[in-house]
N, C-alpha and C positions, 0 to 999 in steps of 0.2 A: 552574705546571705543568699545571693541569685545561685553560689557557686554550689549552697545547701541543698539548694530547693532543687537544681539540675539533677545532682545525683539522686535526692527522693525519688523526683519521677523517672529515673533510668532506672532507678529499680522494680520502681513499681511498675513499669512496661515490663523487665524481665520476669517479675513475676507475675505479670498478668499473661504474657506468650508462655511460658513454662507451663502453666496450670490449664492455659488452653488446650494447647496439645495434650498434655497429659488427660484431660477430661475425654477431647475428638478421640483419642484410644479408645474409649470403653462407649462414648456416644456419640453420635452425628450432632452437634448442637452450639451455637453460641450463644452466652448468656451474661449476660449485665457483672461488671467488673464484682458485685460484690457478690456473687455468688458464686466466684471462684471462690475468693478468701474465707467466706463462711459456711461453719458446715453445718448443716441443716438438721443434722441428728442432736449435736452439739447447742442451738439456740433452741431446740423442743424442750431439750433436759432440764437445763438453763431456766426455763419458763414455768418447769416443775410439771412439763405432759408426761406421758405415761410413754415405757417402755418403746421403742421399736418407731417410735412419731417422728415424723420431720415437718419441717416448716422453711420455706426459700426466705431466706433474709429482705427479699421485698414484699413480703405477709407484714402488715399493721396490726398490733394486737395492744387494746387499749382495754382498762378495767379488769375486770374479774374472769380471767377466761380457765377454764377448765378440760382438759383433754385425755382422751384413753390412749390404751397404746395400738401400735401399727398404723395409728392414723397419717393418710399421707395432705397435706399443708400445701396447697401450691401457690407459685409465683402472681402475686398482685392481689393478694387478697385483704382482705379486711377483717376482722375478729372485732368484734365491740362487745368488749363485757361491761358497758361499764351498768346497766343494768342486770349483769348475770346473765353469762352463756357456758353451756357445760356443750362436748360432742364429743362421743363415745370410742369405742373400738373398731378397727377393721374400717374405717370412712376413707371415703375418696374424697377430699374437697378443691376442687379444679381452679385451674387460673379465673382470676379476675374474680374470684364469687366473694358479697359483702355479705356478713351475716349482724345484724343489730340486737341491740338490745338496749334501744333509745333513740327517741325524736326529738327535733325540735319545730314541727310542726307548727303544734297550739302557742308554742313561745314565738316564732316569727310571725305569724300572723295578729300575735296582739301585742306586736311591738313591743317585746320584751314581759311585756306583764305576767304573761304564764308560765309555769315551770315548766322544764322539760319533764318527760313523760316518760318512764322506764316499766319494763316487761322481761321476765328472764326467759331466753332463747334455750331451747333443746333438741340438738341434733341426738339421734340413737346410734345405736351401733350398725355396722354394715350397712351404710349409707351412701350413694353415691349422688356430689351436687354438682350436676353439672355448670361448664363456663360461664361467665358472665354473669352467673345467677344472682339475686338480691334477696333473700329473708329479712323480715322484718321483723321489728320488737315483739316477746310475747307469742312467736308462732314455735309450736311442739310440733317436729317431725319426728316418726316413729321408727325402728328400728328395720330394718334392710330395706326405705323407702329409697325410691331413685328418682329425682330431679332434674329434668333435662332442661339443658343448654338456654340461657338467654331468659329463666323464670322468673317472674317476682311473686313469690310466696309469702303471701298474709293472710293466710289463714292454716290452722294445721293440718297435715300431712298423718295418716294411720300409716301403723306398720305395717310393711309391706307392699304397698300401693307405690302406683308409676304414676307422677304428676307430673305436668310443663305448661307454658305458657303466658302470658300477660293478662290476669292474672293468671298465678297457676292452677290447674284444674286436674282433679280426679282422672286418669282415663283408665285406671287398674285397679281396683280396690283389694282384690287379690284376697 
């Protein structure tokens, strides 16, 4: 059995250097073992998003999520449909950004007694959400909106308009 398990991981070291290199060719970057092995265009389709979409294999995508194509997915994010999240075409959605579509709130504060609370999420098309961002259940952002870096957005977002901040605020109504 130990003799199994050795050559597993000799292989999967060669295929973890192999795939390294082969990636540092085309970009300067190291990244978490399973985003060598998985391809990102490949778990979009899989998920049933639209054309030309990727998503890093450390993206959590729970419930009902729906996606356009050219959408780019990135590493560490969070999708919760589990109340309904739809996000369109042409989106940038950045590392680390959580997008909800449900609390539990009202249920931990009463000790189980309340249900959790669901709201269907809507990103537009040509969107950009900046890092770290947080949306929350129930918030419509409009289409070519841009969200910058480190937002928590609970309230919605018009088309077009440049919002950031804790909470996020209007500074572009456009």
């Amino acid at each position: 059995m130990t003799g199994d398990l050795d050559s597993l991981l000799a292989a999967l070291r060669r295929l973890w250097r192999g795939r390294r290199e082969e990636i540092a060719r085309k970009w300067p970057r190291s990244l978490p073992f399973g985003e060598y092995v998985v391809d990102r265009w490949e778990k979009a389709r899989d998920l049933g998003f639209g054309e030309g979409t990727s998503i890093y294999d450390s993206a959590v995508v729970i419930g009902k999520v729906e996606v356009g194509s050219k959408t780019w997915i990135g590493p560490n994010t969070v999708l919760d449909g589990s109340g309904g999240l739809i996000i369109g075409d042409n989106c940038s959605i950045s590392a680390g950004v959580h997008i909800y579509s449900h609390d539990t709130v009202k249920w931990a504060a009463s000790g189980g007694t309340e249900p959790y609370e669901y709201g269907s999420t809507r990103i537009g098309s040509r969107c950009y959400v900046g890092p770290m961002t947080i949306i929350t259940k129930g918030v419509n952002i409009g289409d070519g909106a841009i969200i910058g870096a480190h937002s928590l957005v609970n309230r919605d977002v018009p088309a077009g308009a440049k919002a950031y901040g804790i909470p996020a605020r209007i500074i572009d109504p456009t």
